[in-house]
N, C-alpha and C positions, 0 to 999 in steps of 0.2 A: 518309226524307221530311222528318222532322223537322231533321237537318242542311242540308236544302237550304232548309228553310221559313227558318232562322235566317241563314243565307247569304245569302239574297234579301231581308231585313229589313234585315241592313246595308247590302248595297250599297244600295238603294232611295233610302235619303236623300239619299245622295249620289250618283248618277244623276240624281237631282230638283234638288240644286240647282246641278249642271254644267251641265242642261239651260235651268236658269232665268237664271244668271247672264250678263246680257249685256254685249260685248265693249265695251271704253273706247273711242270715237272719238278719232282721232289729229289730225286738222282740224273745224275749225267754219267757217261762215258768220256773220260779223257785217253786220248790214242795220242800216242810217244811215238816219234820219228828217232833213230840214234843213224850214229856210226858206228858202224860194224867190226872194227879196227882193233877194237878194244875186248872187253868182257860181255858187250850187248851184240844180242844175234839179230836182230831185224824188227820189227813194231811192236810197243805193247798197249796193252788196252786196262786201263785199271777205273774203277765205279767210283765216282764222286758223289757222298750225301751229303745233301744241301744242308742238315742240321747238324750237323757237325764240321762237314769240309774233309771229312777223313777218304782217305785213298783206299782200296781194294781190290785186290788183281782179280785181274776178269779169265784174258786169254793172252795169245799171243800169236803171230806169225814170223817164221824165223826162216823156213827153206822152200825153193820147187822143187817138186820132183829130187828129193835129196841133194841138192844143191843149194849150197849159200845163198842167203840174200842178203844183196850187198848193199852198205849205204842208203837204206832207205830217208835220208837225213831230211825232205821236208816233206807233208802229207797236205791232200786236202778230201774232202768230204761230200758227196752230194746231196743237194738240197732235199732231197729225200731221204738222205740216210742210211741210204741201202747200195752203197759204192765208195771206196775209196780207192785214191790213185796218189802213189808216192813215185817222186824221184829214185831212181840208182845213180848217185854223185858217182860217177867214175868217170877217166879218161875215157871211154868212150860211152856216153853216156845212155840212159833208160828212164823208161816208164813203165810204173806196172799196175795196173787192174785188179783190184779184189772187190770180192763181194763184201760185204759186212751185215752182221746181224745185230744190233743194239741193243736188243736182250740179253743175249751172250757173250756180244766182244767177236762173236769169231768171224773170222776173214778165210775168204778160199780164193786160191786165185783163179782168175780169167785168162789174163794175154799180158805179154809187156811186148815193148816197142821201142826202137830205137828216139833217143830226144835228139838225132841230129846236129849232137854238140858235143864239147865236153863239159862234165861237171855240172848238172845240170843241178840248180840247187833251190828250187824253186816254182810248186803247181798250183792252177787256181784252174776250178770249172763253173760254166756257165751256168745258169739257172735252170734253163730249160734240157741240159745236159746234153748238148751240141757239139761241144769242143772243150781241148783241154788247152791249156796256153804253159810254156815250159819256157823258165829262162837258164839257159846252158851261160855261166858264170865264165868259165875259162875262156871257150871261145867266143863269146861274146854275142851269142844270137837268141833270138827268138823265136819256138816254134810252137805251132797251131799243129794240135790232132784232132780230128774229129773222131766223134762218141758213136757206137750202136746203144741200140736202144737195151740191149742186154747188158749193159757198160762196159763192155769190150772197147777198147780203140785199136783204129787205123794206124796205118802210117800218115807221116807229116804232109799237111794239105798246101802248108806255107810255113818258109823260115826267112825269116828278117836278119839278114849279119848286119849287126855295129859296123865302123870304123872309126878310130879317132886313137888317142891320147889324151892323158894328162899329166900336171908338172910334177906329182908324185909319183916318180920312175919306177922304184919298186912296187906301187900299186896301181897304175894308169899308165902301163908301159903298150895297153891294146884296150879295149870295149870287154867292159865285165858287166853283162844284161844279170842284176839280183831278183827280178820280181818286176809280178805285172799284177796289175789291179784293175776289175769292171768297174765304169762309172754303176750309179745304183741306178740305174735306167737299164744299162747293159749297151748302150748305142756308141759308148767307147771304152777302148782298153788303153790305159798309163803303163807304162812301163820303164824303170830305171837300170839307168847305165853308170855304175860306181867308175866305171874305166875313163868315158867321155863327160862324165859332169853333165851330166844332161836327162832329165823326164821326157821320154819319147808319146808321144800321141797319137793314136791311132784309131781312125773309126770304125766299127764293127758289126757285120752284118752277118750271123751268122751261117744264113743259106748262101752265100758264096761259096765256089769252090775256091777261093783265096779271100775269108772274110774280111780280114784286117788292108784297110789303107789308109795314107798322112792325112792329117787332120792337118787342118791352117788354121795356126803353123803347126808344123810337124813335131814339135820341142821347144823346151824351156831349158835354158840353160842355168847353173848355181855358179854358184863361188869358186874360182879353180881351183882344185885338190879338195874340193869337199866331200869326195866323192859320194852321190846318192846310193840309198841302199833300200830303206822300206818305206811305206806310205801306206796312208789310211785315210778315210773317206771321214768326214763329218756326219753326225745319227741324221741330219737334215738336207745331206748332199751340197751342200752349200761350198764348204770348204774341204779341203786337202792338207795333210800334216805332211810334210818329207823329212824322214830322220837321214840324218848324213854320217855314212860309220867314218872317214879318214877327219873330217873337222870335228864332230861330237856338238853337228851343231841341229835344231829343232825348225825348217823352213814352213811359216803359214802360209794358205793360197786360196784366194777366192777363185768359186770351179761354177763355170756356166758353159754350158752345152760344149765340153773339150777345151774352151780356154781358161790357162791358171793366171791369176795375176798374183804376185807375191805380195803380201801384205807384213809378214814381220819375218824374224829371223831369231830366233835365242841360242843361246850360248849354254847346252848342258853340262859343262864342267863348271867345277869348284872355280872359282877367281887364282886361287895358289893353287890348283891343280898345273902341274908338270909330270906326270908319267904317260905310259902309252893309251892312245883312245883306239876305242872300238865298241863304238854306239851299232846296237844288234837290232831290239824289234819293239815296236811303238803301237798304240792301243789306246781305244777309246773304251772310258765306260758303257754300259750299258744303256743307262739315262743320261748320257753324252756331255754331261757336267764335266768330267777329268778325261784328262791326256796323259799318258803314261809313256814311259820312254827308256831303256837299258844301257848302259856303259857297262861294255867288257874291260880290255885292255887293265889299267892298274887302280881304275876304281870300283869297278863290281857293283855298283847298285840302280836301285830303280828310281826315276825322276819324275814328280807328278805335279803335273800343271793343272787349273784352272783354265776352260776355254770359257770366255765370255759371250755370252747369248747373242749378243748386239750386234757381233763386228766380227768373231772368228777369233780374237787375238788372246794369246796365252799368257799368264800370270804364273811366275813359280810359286808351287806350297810347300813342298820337301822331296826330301832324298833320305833314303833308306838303304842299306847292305844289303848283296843280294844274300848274305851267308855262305855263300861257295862260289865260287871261281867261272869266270864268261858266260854269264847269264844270256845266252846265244835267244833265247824265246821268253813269251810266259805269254797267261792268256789270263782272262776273265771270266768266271761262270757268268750265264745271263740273268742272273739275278744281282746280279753285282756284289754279291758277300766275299767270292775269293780269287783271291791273284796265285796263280801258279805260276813258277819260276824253276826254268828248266839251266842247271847250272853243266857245261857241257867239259867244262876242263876240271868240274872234281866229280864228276858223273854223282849228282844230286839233283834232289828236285824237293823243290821248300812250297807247300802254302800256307799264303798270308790269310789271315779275315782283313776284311775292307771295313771301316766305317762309313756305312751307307751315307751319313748324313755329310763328313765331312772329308769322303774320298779317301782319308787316311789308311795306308799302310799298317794296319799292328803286329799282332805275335802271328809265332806259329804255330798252327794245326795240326798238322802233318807232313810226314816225308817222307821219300821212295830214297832208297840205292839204285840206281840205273845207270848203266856206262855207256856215256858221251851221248846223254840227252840232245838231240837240236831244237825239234816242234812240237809244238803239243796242240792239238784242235779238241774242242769241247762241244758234245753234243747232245740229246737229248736223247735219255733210255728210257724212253714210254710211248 
């Protein structure tokens, strides 16, 4: 009995983790957020193979109820995969609900809903599919919808307005909230204010009927006129990246239970760089070795750091062209092989292959015609 008790102690483990370990998807869906302003009608959904990198139109969604759909310019996706909820960037701002099917690509809608701002340019949903969080850019707030479990949403449960300034008049002349990010716990929500120079902090309980309140302290403040724009989580939760679009500059932060402490600061421009900045959207590898980072304005390419295991702190490797004009997004399949790069002022869309081993940028694989790309989210079709 005793040989059989020590028999079944070995196998056990690993029975457990055959059973646990699940199978690498060989294709993804990549779904395109645009602006509608131009020759693109509203989200497309095109099939990513992993052995090649090559793109393939799926579907697409362009109207309700024969009616335009406007701006849907940034998306997010639920962790199930079976919901997506995009912005309507307009003066008066929206949200809107679709189903999704991964197989197919196709989207039906549900409900949209006012985002209580204007220009709302910016969605993120919870894990447990609770609430959506929406940062309205022009007027400067932030607001909370809660989720039905059919992924319909509510009207706004909670809106947070900014107030402030900063010393770049033409761009910090009010509070412009770009994005909010969950801690990877989910117990608190960041959020950035390119207007007031400031990472807002907020602690988050979903089952509130007003889930979001100040965290101590309530904010961190940057550099004046740096203004904050995107932020990314560390693969280990540890640290926090803030990319700054008006400086073009890269802020490290050590992140323990809602407080950031700044730890470095880099400089993404060239040394002799002198034309216009406009750093977009920043990204971690998969295996959490590289930091990736974009400059619109008059440099156009992508910037890739080294994060060091020990400490959080960044090391530059290179810088690349994006090959077309304000590389406004790009994203990473989770296998780390390719960089997508959504170029939104020559309405293109380039992927790179990655060199697994040394992060490196190389050629490209393929390319879409698409007018005025902004987001691109990557997901698993199997």
């Amino acid at each position: 009995m005793k040989k059989l008790l020590l028999i079944v102690s070995f196998l056990f483990p690993v029975l457990s983790y055959a059973q646990s370990k699940k199978p690498v998807p060989s294709t993804y869906d990549v779904l395109i957020g645009t602006y509608t302003n131009g020759t693109s009608k509203g989200i497309y959904v095109y099939r990513l193979y992993e052995e090649t990198g090559k793109l393939s139109y799926l579907n697409e969604f362009t109207n309700v109820d024969d009616t335009a759909f406007t701006n849907p310019s940034y998306l997010c996706v639920s962790d199930n995969n079976k919901f997506v909820y995009a912005v309507n960037e307009n003066k008066k701002g929206g949200v809107t609900a679709l189903t999704f099917n991964a197989n197919t690509g196709k989207m039906k809608f549900i409900n949209s809903q006012l985002s209580q701002g204007a220009d709302p340019c910016f969605v993120a949903v919870d894990k447990d599919q609770k609430n959506i969080f929406i940062a309205n850019y022009s007027s400067g707030s932030l607001a909370v919808l809660p989720v039905n479990k059919d992924g319909s949403i509510r009207p706004a449960s909670q809106v947070i307005q900014d107030a402030g300034t900063g010393p770049v008049k033409d761009r910090q002349e009010g509070p412009h909230v770009h994005m909010a990010a969950l801690s990877p716990n989910e117990k608190y929500l960041l959020y950035t204010d390119l207007g007031t120079d400031k990472i807002n902090v907020q602690r988050y309980k979903a089952s509130k009927p007003q889930p979001l309140s100040p965290a101590e302290p309530a904010f961190v403040s940057v550099a004046p006129g740096n203004g904050p724009r995107h932020m990314v989580f560390s693969a280990d939760g540890k640290y926090v990246y803030l990319l700054q679009e008006i400086g073009g500059f890269v802020n490290a932060y050590t992140y323990d239970n809602g407080k950031l402490t700044q730890i470095q600061s880099v400089d993404m421009k060239r040394p002799e760089f002198g034309g216009n900045i406009g750093s977009a959207a920043i990204k971690i590898s998969p295996d959490g070795r590289f930091l990736y980072a974009s400059n619109r304005g008059n440099a156009n390419e992508i910037v890739q750091y080294a994060i060091n295991a020990e400490n959080g702190q960044l090391s530059f490797v290179a810088r690349v062209p994006s090959l077309g004009k304000g590389p406004r997004d790009f994203s990473i399949d989770p296998q780390g092989k390719f960089l997508i790069v959504s170029n939104q002022n020559s309405d293109t869309i380039y992927v790179y292959r990655i060199d697994q081993k040394s992060g490196w940028i190389g050629s490209v694989v393929s390319t879409l015609k698409i007018g005025n790309p902004v987001c691109l989210k990557i997901v698993s079709a199997e």
